[in-house]
DSSP file (Angstrom, degrees, kcal/mol; ACC not computed):
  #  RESIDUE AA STRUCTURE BP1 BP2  ACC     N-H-->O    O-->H-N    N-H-->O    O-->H-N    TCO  KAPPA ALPHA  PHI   PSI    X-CA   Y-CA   Z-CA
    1    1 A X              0   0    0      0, 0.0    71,-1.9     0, 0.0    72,-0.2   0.000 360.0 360.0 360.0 112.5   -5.6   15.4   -2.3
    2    2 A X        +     0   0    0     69,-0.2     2,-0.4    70,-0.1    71,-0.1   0.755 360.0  90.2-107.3 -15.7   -8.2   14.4    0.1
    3    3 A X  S    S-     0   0    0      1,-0.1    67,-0.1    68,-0.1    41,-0.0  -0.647  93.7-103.6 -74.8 120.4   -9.3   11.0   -0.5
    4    4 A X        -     0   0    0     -2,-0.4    41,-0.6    42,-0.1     2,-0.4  -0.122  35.3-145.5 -37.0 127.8   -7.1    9.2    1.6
    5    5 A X  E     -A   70   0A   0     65,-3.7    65,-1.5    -4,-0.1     2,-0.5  -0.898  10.2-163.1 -95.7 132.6   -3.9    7.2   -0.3
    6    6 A X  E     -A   69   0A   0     36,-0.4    36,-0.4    -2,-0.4     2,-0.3  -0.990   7.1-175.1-119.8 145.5   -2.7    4.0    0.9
    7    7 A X  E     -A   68   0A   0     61,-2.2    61,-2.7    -2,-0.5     2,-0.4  -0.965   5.5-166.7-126.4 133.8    1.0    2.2    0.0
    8    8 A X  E     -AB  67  40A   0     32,-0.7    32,-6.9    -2,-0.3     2,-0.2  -0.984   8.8-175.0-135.3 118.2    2.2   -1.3    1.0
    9    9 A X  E     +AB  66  39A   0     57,-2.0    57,-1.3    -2,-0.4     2,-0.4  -0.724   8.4 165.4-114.5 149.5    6.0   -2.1    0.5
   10   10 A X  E     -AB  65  38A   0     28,-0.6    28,-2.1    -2,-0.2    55,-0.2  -0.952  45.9-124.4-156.6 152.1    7.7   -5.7    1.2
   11   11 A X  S    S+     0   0    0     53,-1.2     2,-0.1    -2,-0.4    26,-0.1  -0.042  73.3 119.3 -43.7   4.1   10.7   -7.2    0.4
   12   12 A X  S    S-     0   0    0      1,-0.1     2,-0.2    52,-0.1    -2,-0.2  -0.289  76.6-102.4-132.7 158.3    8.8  -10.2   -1.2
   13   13 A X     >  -     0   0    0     48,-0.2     4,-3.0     1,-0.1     5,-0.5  -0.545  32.8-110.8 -83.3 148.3    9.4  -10.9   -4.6
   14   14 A X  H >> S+     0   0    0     -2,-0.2     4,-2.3    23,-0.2     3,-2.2   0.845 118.1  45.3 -51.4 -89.1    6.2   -9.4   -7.2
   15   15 A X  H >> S+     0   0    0      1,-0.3     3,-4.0     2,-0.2     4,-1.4   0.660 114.2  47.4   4.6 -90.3    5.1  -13.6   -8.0
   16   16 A X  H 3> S+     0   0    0      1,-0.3     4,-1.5     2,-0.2    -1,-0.3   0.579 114.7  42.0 -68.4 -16.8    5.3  -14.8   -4.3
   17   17 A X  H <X S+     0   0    0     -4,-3.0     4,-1.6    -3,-2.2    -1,-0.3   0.713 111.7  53.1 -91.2  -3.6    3.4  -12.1   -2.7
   18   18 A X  H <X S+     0   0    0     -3,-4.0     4,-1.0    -4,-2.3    -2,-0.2   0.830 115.5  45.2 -75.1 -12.6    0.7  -12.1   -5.5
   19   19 A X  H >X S+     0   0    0     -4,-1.4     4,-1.3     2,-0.2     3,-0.7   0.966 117.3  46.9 -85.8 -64.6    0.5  -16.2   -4.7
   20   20 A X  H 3X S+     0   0    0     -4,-1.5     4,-1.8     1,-0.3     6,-0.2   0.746 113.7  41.3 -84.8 -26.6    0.5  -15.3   -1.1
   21   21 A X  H 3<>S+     0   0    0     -4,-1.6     5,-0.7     2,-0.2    -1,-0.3   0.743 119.0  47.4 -97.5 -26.0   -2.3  -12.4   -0.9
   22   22 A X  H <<5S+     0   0    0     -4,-1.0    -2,-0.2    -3,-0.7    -1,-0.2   0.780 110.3  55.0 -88.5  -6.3   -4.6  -14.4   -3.6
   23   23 A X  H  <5S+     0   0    0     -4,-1.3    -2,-0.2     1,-0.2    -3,-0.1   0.864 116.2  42.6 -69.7 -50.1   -3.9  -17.5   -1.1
   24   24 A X  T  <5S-     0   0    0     -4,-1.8    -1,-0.2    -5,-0.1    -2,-0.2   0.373 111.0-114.8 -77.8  -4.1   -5.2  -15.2    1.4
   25   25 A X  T   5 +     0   0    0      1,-0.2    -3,-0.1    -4,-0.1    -4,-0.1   0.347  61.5 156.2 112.0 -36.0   -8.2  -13.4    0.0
   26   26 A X      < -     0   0    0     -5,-0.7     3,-0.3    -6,-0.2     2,-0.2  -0.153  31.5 -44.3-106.3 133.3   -6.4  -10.4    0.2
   27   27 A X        -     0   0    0      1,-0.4     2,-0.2    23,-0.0   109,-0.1  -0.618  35.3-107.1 111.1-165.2   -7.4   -7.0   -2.3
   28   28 A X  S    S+     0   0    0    116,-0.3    15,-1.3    -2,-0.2    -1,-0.4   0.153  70.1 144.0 -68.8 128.4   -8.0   -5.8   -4.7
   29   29 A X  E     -C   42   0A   0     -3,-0.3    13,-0.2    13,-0.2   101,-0.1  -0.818  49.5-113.0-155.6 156.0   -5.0   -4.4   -5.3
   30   30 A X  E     -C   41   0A   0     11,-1.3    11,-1.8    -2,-0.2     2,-0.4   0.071  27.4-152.8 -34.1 141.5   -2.0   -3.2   -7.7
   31   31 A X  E     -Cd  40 147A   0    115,-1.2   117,-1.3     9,-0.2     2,-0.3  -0.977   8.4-165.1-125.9 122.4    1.2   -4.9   -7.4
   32   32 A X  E     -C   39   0A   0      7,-1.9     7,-2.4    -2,-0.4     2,-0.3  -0.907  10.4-141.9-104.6 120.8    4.1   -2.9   -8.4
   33   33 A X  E     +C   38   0A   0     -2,-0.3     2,-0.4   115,-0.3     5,-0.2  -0.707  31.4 166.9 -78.1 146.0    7.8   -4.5   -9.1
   34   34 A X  E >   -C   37   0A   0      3,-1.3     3,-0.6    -2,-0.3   124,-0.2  -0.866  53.2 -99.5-126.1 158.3   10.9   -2.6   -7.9
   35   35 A X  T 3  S+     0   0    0    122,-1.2   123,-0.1    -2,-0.4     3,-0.0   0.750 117.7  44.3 -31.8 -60.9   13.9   -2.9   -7.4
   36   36 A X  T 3  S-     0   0    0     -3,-0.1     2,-0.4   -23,-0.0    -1,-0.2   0.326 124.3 -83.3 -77.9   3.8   13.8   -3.5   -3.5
   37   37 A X  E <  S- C   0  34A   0     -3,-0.6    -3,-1.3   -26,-0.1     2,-0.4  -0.907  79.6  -4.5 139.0-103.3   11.0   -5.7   -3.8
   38   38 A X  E     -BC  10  33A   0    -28,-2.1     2,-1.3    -2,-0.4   -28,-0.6  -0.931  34.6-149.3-136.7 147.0    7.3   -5.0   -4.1
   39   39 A X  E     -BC   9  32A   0     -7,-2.4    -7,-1.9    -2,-0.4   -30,-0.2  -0.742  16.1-159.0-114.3 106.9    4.4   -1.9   -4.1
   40   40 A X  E     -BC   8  31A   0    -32,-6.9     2,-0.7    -2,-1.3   -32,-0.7  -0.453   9.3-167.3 -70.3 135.3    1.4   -3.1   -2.8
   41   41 A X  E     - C   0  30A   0    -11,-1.8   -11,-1.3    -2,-0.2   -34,-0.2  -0.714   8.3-157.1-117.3  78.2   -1.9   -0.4   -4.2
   42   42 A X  E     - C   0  29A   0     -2,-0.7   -36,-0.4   -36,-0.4   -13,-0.2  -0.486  36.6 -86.8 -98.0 160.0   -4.8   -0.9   -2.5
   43   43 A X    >   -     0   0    0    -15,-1.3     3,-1.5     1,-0.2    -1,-0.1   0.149  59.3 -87.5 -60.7 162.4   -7.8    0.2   -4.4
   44   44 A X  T 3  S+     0   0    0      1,-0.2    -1,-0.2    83,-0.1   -39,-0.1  -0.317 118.1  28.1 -62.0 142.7   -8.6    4.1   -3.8
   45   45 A X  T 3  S+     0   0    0    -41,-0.6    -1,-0.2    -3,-0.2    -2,-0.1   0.766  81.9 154.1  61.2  29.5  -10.9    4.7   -0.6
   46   46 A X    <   -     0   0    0     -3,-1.5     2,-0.3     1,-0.2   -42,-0.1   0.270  47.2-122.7 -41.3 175.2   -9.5    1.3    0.9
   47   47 A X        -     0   0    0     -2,-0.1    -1,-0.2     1,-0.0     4,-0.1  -0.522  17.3-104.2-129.2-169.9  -10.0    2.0    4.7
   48   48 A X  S  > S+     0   0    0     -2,-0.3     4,-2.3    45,-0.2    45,-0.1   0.820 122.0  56.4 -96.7 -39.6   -7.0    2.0    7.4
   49   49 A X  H  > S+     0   0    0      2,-0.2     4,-1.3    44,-0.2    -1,-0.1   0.681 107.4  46.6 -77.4 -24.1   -8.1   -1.5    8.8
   50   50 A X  H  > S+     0   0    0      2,-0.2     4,-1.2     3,-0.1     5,-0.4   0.714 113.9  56.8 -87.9 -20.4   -7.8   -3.4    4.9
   51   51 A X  H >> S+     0   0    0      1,-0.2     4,-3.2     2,-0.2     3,-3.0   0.926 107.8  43.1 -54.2 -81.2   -4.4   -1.4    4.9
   52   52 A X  H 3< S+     0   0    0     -4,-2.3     4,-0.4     1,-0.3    -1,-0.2   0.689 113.6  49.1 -14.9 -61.3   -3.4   -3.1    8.0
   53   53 A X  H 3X S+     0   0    0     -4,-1.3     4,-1.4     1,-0.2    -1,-0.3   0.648 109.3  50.1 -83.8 -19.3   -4.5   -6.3    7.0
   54   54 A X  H <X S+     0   0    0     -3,-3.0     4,-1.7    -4,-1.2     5,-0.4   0.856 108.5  58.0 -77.5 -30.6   -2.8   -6.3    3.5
   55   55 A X  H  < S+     0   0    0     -4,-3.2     4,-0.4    -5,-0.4    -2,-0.2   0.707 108.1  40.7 -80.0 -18.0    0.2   -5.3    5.3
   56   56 A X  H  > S+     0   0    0     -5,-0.4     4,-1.8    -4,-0.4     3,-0.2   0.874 115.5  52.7-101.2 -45.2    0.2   -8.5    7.7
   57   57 A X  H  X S+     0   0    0     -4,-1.4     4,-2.1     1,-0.2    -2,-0.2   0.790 111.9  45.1  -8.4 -44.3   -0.8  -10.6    4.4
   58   58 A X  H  X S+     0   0    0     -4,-1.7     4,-2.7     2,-0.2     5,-0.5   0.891 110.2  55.5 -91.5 -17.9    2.5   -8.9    2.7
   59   59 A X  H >> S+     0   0    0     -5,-0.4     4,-3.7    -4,-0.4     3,-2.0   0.961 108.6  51.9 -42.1 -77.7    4.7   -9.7    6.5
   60   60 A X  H 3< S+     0   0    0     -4,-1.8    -2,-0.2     1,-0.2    -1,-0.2   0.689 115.2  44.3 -23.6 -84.0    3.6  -13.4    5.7
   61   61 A X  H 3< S+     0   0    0     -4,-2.1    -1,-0.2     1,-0.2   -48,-0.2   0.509 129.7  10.9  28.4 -86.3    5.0  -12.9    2.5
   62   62 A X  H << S-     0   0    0     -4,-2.7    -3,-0.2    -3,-2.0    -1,-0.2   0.706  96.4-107.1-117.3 -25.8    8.1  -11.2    2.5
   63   63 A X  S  < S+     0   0    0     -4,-3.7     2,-0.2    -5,-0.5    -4,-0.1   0.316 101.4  30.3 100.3  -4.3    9.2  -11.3    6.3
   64   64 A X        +     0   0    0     -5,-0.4   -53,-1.2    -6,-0.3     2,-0.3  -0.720  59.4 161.7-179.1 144.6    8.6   -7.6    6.6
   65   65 A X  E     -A   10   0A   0    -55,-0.2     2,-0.3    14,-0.2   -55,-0.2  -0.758  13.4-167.8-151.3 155.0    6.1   -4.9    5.0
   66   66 A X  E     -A    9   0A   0    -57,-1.3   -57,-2.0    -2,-0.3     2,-0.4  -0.935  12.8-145.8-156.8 176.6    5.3   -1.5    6.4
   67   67 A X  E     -AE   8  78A   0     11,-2.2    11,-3.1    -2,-0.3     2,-0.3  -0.995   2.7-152.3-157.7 135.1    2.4    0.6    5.0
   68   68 A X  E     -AE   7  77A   0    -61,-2.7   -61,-2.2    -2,-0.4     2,-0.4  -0.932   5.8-166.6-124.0 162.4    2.1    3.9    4.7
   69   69 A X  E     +AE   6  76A   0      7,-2.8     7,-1.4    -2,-0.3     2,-0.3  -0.993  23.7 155.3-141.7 121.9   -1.3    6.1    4.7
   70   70 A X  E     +AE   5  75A   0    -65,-1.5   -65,-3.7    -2,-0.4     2,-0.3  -0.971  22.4 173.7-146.7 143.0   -1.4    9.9    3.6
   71   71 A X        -     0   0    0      3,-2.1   -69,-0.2    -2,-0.3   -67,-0.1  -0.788  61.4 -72.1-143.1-130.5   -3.4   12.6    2.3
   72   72 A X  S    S+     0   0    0    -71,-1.9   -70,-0.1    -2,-0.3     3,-0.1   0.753 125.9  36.0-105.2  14.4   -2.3   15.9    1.8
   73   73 A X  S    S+     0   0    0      1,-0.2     2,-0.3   -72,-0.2    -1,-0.2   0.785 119.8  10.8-110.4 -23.6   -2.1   17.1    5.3
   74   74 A X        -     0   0    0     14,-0.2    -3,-2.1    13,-0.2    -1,-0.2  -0.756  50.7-145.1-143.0-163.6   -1.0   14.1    7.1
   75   75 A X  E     -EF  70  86A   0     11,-2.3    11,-1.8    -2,-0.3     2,-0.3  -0.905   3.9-173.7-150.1 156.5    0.5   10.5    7.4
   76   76 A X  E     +EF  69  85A   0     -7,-1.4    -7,-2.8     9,-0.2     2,-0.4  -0.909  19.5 165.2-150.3 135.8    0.3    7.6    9.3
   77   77 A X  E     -EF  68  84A   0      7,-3.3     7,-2.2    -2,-0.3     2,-0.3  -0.939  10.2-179.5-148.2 140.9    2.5    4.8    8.7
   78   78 A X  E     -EF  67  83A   0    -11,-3.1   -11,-2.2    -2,-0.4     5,-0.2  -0.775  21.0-158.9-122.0 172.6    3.8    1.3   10.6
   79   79 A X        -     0   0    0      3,-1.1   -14,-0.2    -2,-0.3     4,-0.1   0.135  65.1 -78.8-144.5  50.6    5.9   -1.0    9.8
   80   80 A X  S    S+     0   0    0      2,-0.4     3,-0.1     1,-0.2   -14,-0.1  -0.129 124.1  29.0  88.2 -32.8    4.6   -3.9   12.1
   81   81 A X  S    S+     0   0    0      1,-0.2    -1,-0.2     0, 0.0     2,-0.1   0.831 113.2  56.9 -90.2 -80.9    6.3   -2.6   15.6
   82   82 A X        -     0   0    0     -3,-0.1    -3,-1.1     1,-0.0     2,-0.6  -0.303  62.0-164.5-122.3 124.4    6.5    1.0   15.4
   83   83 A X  E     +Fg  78 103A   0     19,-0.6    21,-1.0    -5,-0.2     2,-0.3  -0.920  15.7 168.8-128.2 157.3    3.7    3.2   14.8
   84   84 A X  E     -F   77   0A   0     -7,-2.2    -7,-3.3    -2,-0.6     2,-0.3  -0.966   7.9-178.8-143.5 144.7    4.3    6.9   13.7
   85   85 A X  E     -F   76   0A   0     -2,-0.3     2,-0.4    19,-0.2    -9,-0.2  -0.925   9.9-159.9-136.6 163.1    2.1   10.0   12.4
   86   86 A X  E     -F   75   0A   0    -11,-1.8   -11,-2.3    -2,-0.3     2,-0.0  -0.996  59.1  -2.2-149.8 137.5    2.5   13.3   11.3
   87   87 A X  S    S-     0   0    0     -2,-0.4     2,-2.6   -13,-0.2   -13,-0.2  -0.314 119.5 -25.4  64.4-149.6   -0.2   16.4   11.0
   88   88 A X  S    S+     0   0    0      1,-0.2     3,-0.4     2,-0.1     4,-0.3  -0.316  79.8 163.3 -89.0  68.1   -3.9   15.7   11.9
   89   89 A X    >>  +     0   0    0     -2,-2.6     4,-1.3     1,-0.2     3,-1.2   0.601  40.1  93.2 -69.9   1.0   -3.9   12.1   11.1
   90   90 A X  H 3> S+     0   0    0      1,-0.2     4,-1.1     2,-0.2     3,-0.3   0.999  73.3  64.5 -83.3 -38.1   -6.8   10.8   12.6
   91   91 A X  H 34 S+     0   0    0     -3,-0.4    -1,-0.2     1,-0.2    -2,-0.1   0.818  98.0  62.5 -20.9 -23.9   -9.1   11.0    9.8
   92   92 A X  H <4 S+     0   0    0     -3,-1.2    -1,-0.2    -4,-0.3    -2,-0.2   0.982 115.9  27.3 -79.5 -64.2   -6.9    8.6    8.3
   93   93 A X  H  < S-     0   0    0     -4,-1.3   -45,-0.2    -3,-0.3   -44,-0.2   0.814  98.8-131.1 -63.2 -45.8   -7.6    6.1   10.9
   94   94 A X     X  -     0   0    0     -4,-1.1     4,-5.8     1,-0.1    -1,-0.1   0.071  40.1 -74.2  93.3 157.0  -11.1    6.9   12.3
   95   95 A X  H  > S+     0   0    0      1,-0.2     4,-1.5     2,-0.2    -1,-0.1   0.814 125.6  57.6 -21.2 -70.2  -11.6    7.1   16.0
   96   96 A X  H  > S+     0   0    0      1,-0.2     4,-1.3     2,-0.2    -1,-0.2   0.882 113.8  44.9 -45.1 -54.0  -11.5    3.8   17.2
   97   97 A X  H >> S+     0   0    0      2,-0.2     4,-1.0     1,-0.1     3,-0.8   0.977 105.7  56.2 -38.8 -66.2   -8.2    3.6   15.7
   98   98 A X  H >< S+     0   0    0     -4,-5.8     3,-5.1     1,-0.3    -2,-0.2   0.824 103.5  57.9 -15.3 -85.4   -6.9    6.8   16.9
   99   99 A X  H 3< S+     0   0    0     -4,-1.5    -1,-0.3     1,-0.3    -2,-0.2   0.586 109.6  43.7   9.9 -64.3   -7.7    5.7   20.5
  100  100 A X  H << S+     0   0    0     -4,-1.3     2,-0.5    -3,-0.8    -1,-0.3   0.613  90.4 102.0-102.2  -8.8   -5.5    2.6   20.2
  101  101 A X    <<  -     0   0    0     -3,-5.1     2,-0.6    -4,-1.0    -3,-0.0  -0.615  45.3-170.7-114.8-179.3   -2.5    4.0   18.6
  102  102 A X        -     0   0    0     -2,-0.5   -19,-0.6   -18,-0.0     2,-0.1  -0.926  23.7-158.9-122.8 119.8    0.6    4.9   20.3
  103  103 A X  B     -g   83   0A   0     -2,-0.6     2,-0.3   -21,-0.1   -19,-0.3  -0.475   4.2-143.9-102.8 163.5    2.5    6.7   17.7
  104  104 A X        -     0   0    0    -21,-1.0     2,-0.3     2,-0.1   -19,-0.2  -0.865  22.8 -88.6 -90.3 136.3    6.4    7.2   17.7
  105  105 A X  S    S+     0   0    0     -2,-0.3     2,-0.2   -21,-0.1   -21,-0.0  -0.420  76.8  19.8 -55.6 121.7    8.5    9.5   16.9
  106  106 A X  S    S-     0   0    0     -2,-0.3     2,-0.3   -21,-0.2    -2,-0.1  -0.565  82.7 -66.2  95.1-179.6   10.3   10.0   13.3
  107  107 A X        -     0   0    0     -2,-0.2     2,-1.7   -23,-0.0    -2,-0.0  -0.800  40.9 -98.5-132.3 164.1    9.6    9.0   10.4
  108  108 A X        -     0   0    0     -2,-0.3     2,-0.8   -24,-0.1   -30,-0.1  -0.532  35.9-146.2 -86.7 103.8    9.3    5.7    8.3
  109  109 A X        +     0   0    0     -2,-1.7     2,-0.2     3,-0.0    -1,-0.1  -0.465  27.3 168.0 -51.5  89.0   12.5    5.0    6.0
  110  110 A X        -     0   0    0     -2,-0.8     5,-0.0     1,-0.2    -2,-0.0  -0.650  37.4 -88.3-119.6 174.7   11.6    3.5    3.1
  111  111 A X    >>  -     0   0    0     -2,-0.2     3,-1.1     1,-0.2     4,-0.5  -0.089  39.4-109.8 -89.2-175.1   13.6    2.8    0.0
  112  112 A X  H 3> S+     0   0    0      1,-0.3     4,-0.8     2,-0.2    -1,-0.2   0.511 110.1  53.0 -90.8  14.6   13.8    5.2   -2.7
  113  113 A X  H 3> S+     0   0    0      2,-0.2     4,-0.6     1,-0.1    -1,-0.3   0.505 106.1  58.6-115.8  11.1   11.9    3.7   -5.5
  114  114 A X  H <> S+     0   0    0     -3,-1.1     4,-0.6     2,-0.2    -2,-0.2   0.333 101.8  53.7 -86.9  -3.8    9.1    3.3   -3.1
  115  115 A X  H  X S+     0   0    0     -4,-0.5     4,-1.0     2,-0.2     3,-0.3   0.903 108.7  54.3 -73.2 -46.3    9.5    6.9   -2.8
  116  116 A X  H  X S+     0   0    0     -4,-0.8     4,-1.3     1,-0.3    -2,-0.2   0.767 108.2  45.3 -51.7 -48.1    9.1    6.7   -6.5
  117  117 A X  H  X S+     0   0    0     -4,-0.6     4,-0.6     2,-0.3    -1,-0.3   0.583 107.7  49.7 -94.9 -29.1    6.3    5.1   -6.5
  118  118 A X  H  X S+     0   0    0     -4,-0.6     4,-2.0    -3,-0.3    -1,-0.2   0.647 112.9  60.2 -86.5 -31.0    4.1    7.0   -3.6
  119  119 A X  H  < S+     0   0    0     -4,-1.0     4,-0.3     2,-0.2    -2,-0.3   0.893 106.7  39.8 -81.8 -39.2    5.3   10.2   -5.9
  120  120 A X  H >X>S+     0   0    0     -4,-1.3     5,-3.2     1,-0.2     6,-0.8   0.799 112.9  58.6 -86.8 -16.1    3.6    9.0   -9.3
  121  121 A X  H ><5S+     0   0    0     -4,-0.6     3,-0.8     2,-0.2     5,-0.3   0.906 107.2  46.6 -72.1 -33.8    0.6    7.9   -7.2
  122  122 A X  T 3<5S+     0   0    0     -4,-2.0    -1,-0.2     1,-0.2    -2,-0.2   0.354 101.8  61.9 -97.1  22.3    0.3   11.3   -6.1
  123  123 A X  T <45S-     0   0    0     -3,-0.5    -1,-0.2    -4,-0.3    -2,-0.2   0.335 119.1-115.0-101.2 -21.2    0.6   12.8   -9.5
  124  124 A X  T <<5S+     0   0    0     -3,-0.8     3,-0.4    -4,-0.5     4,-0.4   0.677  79.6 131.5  89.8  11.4   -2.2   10.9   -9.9
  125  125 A X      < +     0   0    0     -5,-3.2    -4,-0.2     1,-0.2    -5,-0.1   0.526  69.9  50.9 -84.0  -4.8   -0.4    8.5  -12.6
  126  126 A X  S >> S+     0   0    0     -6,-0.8     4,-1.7    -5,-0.3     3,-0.8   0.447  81.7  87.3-117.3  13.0   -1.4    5.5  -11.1
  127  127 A X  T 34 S+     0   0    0     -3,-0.4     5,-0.3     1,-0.2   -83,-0.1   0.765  73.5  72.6 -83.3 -19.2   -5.2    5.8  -10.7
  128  128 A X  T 34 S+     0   0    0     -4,-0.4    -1,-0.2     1,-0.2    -2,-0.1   0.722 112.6  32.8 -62.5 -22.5   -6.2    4.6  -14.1
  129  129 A X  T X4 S+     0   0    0     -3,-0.8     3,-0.6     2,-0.1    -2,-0.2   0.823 124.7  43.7 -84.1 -54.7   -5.1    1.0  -12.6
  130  130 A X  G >< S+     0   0    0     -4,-1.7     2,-1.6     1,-0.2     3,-1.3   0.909 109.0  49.1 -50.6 -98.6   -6.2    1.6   -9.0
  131  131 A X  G 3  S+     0   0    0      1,-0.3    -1,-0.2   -88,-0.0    -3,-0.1   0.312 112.9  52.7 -43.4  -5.6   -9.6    3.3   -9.2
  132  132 A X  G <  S+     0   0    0     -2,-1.6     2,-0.7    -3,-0.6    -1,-0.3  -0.057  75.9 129.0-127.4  21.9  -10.8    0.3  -11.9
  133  133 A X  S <  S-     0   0    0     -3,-1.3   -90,-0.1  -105,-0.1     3,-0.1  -0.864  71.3-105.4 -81.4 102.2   -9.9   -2.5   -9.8
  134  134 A X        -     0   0    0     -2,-0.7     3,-0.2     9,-0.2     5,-0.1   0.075  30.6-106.9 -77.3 131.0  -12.6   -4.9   -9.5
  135  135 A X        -     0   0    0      1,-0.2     2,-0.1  -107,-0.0  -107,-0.1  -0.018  69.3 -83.1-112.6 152.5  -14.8   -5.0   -5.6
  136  136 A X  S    S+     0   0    0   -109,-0.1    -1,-0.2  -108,-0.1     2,-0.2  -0.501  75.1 155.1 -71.0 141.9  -13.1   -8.7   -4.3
  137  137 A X        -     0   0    0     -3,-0.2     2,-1.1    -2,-0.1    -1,-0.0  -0.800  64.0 -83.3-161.8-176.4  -14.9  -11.0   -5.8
  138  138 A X  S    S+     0   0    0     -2,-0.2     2,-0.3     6,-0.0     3,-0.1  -0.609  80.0 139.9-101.4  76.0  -14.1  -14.9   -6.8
  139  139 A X        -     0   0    0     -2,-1.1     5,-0.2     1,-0.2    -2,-0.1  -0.785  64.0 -83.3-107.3 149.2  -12.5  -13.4  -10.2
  140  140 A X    >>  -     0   0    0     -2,-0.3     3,-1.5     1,-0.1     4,-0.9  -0.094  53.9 -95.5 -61.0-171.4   -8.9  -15.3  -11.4
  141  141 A X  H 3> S+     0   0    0      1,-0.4     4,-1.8     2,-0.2    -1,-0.1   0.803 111.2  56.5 -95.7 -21.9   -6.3  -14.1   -9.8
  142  142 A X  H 34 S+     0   0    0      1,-0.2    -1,-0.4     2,-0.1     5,-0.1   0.424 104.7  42.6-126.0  56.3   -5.2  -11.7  -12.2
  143  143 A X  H <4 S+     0   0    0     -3,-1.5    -1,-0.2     3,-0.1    -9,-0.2   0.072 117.0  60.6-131.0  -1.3   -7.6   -9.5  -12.9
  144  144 A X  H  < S+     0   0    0     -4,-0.9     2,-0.5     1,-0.2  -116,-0.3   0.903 129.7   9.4 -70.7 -66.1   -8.0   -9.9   -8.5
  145  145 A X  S  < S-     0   0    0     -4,-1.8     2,-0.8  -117,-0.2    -1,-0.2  -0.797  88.7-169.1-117.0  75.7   -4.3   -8.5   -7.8
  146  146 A X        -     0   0    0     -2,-0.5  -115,-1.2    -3,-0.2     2,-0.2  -0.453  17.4-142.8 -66.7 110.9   -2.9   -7.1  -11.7
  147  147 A X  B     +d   31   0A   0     -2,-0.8     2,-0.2  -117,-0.2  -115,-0.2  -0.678  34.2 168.6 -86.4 143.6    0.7   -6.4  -11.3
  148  148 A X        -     0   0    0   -117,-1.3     2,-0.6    -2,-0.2  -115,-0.3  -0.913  34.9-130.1-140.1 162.1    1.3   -3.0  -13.6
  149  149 A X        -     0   0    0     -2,-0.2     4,-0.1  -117,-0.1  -117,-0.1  -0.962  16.9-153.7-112.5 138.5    4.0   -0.9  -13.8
  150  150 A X  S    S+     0   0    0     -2,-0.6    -1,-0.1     1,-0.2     6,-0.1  -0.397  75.3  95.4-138.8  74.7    3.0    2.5  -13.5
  151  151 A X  S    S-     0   0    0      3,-0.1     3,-0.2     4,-0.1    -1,-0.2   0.521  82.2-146.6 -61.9 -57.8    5.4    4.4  -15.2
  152  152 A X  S    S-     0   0    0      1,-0.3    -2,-0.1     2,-0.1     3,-0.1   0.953  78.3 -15.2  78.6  56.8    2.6    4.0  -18.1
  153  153 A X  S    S+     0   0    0      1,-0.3    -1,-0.3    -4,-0.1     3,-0.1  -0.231 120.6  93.8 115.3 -50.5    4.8    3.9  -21.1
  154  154 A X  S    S-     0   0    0     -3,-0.2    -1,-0.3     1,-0.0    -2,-0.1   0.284  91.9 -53.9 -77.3-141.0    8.3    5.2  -19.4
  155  155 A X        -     0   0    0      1,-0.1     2,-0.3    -4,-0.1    -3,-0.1  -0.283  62.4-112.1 -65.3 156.7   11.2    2.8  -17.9
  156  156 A X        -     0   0    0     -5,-0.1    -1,-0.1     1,-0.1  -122,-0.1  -0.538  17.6-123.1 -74.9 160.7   10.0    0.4  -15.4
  157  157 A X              0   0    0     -2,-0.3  -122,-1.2  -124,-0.2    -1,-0.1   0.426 360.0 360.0 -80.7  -0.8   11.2    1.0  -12.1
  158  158 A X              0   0    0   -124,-0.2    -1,-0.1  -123,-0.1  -124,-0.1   0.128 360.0 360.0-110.4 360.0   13.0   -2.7  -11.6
């Protein structure tokens, strides 16, 4: 996997952050329901800086988000305080980025059916939603931000 991945997780209920991120502008992207709240999917080849900014969108939101950014040699991930990376991450960011962060130590805990969910995305089970998600545009609000479950046919994950 080389194309960069990005994931955004909240507490926030699916509804109130899709209200709060089309309030804001904010996507295109998947909205996933779980258990522990919601998994934001921003379209493939999203940049580090629309990460960022969905990820203070999903704060608003829920009262905390963190975002994670991966491909298949490294990670970078925050979760609004703390930022932390692992392998050669600066591609991920781009320079400028680089430059400005001050990474931490350890890794980001997140719950496990956001685990779930980073695992079918990199199975490549969720691109058939992602990758056909429509350039932001003034489109209603769900065909901006679709929430889909992407199991694709099995159990949901909530």
């Amino acid at each position: 996997m080389s194309v960069p991945r990005t994931l955004v997780w909240t507490p926030a209920p699916t509804a109130e952050l899709q209200r709060e991120l089309h309030r804001a502008g904010g996507g295109p992207a998947a909205l996933v329901p779980v258990a522990s709240g919601t998994v934001l999917l921003p379209k493939r080849g999203s940049g580090y800086v629309a990460a960022e900014r969905l990820a203070a969108q999903s704060r608003h939101a829920g009262g905390e988000a963190a975002f994670v950014r991966w491909n298949g040699q490294a990670e970078v991930w925050s979760d609004g305080d703390r930022v932390g990376y692992r392998g050669p991450a600066r591609r991920l960011v781009g320079f400028l980025r680089w430059l400005r962060l001050k990474p931490v130590r350890g890794v980001l805990d997140l719950p496990e059916d956001v685990a779930e969910v980073r695992g079918l995305v990199d199975e490549g089970r969720a691109d058939a939603w992602i990758t056909n998600l429509p350039d932001q545009a003034a489109l209603p609000i769900n065909t901006v931000l679709p929430v889909v479950p992407v199991t694709q046919g099995g159990a949901p994950l909530a």
